[in-house]
LOMI-49512 format. One record per residue (C-alpha): residue in one letter; x, y, z. Coordinates in steps of 0.1 Angstrom, whole numbers, plus 5000, padded with zeros to 4 digits. Layout:
<pts>
+------+------+------+------+
: resn :    X :    Y :    Z :
+------+------+------+------+
:    A :    X :    Y :    Z :
...
+------+------+------+------+
</pts>
This chain:
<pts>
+------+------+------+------+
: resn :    X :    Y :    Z :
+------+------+------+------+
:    X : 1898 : 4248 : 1170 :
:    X : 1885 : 4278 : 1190 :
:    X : 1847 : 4281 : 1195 :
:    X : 1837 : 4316 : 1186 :
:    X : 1805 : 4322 : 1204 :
:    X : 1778 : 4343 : 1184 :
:    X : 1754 : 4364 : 1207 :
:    X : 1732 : 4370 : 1182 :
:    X : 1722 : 4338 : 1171 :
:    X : 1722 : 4328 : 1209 :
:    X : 1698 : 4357 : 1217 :
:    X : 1669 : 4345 : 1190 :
:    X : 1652 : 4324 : 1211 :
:    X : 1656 : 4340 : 1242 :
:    X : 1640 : 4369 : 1219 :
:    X : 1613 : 4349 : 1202 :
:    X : 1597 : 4336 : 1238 :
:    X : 1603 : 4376 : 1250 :
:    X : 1584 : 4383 : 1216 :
:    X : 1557 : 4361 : 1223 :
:    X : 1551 : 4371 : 1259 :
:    X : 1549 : 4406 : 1251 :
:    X : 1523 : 4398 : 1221 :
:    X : 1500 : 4382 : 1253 :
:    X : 1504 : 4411 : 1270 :
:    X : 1488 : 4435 : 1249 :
:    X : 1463 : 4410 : 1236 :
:    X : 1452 : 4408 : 1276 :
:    X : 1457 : 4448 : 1289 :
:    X : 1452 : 4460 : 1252 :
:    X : 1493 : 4482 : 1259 :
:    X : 1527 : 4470 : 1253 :
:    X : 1552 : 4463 : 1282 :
:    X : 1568 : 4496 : 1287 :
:    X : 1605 : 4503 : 1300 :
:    X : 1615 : 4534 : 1309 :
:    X : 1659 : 4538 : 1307 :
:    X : 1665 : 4566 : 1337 :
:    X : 1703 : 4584 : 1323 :
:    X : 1721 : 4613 : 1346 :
:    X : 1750 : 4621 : 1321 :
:    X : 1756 : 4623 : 1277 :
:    X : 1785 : 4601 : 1268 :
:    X : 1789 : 4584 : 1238 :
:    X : 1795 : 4548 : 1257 :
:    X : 1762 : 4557 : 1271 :
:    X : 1745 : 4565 : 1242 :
:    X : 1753 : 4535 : 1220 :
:    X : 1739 : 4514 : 1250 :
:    X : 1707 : 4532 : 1253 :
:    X : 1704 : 4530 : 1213 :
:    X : 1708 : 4488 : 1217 :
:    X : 1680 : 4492 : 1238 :
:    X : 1662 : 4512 : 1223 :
:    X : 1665 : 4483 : 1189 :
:    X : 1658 : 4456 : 1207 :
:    X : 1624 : 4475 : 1223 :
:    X : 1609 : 4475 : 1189 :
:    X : 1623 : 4443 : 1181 :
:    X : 1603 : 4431 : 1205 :
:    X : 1575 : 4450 : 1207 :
:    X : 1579 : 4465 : 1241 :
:    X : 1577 : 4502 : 1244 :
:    X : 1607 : 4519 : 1252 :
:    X : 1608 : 4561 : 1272 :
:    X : 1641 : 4575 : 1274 :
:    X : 1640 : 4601 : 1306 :
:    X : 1675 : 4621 : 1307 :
:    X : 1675 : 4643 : 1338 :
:    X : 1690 : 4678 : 1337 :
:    X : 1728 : 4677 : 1346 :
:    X : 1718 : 4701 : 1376 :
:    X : 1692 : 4689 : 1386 :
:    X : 1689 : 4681 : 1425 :
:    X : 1690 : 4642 : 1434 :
:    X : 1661 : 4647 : 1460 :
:    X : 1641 : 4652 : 1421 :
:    X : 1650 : 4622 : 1408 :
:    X : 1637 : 4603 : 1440 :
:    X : 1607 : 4618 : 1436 :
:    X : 1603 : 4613 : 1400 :
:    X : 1613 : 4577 : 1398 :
:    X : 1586 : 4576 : 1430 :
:    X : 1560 : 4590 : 1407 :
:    X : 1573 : 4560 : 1381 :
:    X : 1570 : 4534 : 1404 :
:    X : 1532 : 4545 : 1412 :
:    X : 1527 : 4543 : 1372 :
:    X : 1499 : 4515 : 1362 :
:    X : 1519 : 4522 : 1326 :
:    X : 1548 : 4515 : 1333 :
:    X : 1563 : 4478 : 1340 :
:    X : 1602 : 4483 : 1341 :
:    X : 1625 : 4507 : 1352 :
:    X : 1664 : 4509 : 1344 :
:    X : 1694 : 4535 : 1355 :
:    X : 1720 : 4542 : 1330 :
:    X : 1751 : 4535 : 1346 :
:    X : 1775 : 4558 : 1349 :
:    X : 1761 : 4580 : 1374 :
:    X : 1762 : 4614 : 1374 :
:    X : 1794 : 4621 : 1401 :
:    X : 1771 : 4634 : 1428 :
:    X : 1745 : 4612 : 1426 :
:    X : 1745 : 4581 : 1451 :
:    X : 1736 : 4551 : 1436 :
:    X : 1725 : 4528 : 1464 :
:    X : 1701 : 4555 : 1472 :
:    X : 1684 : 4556 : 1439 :
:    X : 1684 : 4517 : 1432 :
:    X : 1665 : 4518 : 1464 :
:    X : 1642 : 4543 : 1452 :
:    X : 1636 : 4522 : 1422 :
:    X : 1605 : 4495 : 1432 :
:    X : 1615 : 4464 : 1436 :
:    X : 1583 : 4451 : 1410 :
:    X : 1599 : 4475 : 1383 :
:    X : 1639 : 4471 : 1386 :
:    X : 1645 : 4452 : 1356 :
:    X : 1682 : 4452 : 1360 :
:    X : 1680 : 4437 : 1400 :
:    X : 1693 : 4467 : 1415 :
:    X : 1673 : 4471 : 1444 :
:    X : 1687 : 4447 : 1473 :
:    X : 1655 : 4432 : 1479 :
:    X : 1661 : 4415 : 1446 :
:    X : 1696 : 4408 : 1452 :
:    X : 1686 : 4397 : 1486 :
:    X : 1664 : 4373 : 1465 :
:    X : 1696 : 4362 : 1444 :
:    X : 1715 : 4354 : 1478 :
:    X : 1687 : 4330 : 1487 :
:    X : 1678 : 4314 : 1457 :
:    X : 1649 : 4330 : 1451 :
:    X : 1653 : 4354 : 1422 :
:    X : 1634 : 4352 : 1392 :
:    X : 1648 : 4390 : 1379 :
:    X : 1690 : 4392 : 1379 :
:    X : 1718 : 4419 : 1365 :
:    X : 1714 : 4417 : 1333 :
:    X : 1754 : 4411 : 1326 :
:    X : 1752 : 4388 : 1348 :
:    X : 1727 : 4366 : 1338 :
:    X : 1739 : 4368 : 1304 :
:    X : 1776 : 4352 : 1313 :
:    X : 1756 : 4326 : 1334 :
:    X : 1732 : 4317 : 1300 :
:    X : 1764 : 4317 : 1284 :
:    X : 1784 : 4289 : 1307 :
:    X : 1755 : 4273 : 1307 :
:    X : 1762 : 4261 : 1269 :
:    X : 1794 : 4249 : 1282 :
:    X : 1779 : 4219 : 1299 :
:    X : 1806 : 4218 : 1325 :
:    X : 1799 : 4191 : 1347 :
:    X : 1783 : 4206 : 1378 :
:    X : 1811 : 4214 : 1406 :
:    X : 1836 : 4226 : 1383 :
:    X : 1857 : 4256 : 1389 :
:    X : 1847 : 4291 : 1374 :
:    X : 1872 : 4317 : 1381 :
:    X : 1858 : 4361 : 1381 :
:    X : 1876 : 4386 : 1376 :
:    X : 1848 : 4414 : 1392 :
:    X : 1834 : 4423 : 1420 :
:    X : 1809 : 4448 : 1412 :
:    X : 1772 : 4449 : 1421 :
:    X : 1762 : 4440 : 1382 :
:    X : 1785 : 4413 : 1372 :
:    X : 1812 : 4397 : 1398 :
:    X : 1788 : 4400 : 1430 :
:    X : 1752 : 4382 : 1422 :
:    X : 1771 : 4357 : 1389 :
:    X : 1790 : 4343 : 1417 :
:    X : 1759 : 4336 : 1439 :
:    X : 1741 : 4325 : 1405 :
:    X : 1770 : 4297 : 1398 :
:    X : 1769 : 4292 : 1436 :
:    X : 1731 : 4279 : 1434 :
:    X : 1737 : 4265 : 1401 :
:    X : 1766 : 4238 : 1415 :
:    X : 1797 : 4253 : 1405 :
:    X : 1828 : 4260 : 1422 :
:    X : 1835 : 4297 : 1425 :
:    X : 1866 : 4318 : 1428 :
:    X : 1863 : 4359 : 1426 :
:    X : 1891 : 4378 : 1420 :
:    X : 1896 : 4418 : 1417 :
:    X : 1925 : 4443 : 1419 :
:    X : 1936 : 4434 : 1453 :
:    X : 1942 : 4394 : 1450 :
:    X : 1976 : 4389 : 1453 :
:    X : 1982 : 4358 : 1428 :
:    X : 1959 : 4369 : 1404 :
:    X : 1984 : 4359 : 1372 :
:    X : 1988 : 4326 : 1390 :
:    X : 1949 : 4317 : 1393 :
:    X : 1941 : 4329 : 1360 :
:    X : 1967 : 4303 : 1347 :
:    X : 1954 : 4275 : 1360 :
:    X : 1919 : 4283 : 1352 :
:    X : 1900 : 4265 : 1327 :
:    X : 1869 : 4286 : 1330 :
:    X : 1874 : 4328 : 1330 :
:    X : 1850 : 4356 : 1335 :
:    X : 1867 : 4384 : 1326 :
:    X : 1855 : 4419 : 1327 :
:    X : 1881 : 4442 : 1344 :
:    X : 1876 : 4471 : 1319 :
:    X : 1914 : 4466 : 1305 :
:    X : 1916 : 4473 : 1264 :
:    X : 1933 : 4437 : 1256 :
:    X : 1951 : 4433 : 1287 :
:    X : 1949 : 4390 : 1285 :
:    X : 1967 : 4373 : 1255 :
:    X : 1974 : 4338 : 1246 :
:    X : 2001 : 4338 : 1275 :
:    X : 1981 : 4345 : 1304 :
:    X : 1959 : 4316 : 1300 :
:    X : 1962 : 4276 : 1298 :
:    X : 1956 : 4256 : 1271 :
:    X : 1920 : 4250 : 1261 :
:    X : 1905 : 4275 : 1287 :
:    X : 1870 : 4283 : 1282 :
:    X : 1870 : 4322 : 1283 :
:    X : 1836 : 4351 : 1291 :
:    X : 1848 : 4383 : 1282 :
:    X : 1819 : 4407 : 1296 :
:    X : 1844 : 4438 : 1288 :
:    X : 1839 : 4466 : 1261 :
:    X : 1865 : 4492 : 1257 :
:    X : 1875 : 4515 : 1232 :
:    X : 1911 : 4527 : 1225 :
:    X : 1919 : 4548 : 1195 :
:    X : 1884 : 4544 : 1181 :
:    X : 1887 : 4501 : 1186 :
:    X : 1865 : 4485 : 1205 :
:    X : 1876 : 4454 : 1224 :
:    X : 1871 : 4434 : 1253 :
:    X : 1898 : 4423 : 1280 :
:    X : 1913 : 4400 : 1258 :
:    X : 1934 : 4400 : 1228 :
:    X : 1910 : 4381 : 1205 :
:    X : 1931 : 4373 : 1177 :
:    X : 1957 : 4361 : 1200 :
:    X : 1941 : 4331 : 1218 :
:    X : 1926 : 4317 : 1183 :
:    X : 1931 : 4278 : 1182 :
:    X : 1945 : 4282 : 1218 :
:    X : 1915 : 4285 : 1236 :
:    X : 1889 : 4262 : 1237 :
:    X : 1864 : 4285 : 1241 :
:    X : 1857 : 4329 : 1238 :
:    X : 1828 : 4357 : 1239 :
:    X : 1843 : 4379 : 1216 :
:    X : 1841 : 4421 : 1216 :
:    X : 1817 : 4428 : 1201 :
:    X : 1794 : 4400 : 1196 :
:    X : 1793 : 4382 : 1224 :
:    X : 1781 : 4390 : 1260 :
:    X : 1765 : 4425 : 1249 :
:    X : 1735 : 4411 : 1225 :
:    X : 1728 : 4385 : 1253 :
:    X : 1731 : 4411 : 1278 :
:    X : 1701 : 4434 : 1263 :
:    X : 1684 : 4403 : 1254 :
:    X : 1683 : 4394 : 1293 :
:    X : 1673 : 4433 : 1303 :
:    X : 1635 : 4423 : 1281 :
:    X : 1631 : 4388 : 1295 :
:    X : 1641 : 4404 : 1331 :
:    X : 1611 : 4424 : 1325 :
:    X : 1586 : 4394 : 1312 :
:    X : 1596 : 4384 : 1341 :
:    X : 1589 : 4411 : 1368 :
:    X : 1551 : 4414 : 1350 :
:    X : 1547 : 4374 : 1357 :
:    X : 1556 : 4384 : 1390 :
:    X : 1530 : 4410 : 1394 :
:    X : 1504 : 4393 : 1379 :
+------+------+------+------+
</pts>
């Protein structure tokens, strides 16, 4: 039988400490936490995850600013204003929207962003931190799939296959499993055997932005699968995988949605418990 992993319930106690924390906070400096969610473009993809945020905020009691910058407006403004935020005594956490804006350049303003505010581990001095074991603040994607394989409790060198290799998912989960004893393959568009290795696999991180593009077939027997995906065709929304197909063929699924996403925004609050315990 297929274990259908719940995001939700796994989020509540991640939550409950986030809940907690934030409580001492304002008992100590007499404010709530306070993240601001930076966005360069209106889509509805967009939207939906700023709203999740946005919840989960006053869930938590942590204050939430949306800042939506003017579709012309120059990049060299945006430096400056997310400058001005880093300089802020009022506010703890910073996070872009991705999507970009086209003619915006990302590395430059994840560099802007201070290292002490970047809740979602933008800024390479954090990832730097990642690569050397050091980081206490990670992607928050990507330290939702690791919380997540976590539960598995594979035994500690076992084989973890990703399909990503982005700067918020593929990149710093493989150095997380890497300093957390497993055995890590990453794959992308370019590997050659790709149907072969995700065959043999018994673990999958999957999040190649494809509406259902896995099904019972591609897999093995009893594999344990992370679908970090969400995409929408005709109104649907689904991850990588074709859900109903792999039921009591799997061992293990995230589903779409349900699964990765709540843990995902969970992560984004206790990334930014986190960066206060840091500064203080």
């Amino acid at each position: 039988m297929t274990d259908i992993f719940n995001g939700k319930d796994f989020s509540r106690s991640i939550d409950e400490k986030t809940r907690n924390d934030a409580k001492e906070f304002l008992d100590l400096w007499g404010r709530k936490p306070k993240l601001a969610i930076l966005s360069t473009i209106h889509s509805p993809d967009q939207e939906s995850y700023i709203r999740s945020k946005l919840k989960k905020g006053e869930q938590l009691g942590i204050d939430t600013e949306i800042i939506r910058f003017p579709e012309d407006l120059p990049e060299e403004d945006i430096v400056k204003q997310i400058k001005s935020m880093n300089q802020s005594n009022d506010l703890d956490g910073i996070i872009l929207e991705s999507p970009l804006r086209a003619d915006l350049n990302l590395f430059k303003l994840s560099m802007t962003i201070s290292p002490n505010k970047d809740v979602d581990s933008q800024n390479p001095f954090n990832e730097g931190l990642i690569l050397m074991n050091k980081g206490n603040v990670f992607p928050a994607t990507a330290m939702a799939i690791h919380g997540i394989i976590e539960t598995l409790s594979l035994p500690k060198g076992s084989e973890i296959l990703i399909i990503n290799r982005s700067n918020i998912i593929g990149r710093p989960l493989s150095m997380m499993l890497l300093n957390s004893n497993y055995t890590v393959t990453v794959c992308h568009s370019k590997t050659l055997n790709l149907s072969e290795l995700v065959k043999s696999a018994k673990t999958v991180v999957t999040a190649i932005g494809k509406y259902q593009y896995f099904s019972k077939q591609d897999f093995r027997q009893e594999v344990n699968i992370i679908d970090a995906s969400i995409n929408f065709k005709d109104g649907k929304m689904s991850g990588d995988c074709d859900l109903e197909t792999l039921i009591d063929y799997a061992n293990f699924i995230t589903p779409v949605p349900g699964g990765v996403g709540p843990v995902t925004t969970s992560m984004l609050f206790k990334n930014l418990i986190n960066l206060l315990n840091r500064k203080n």
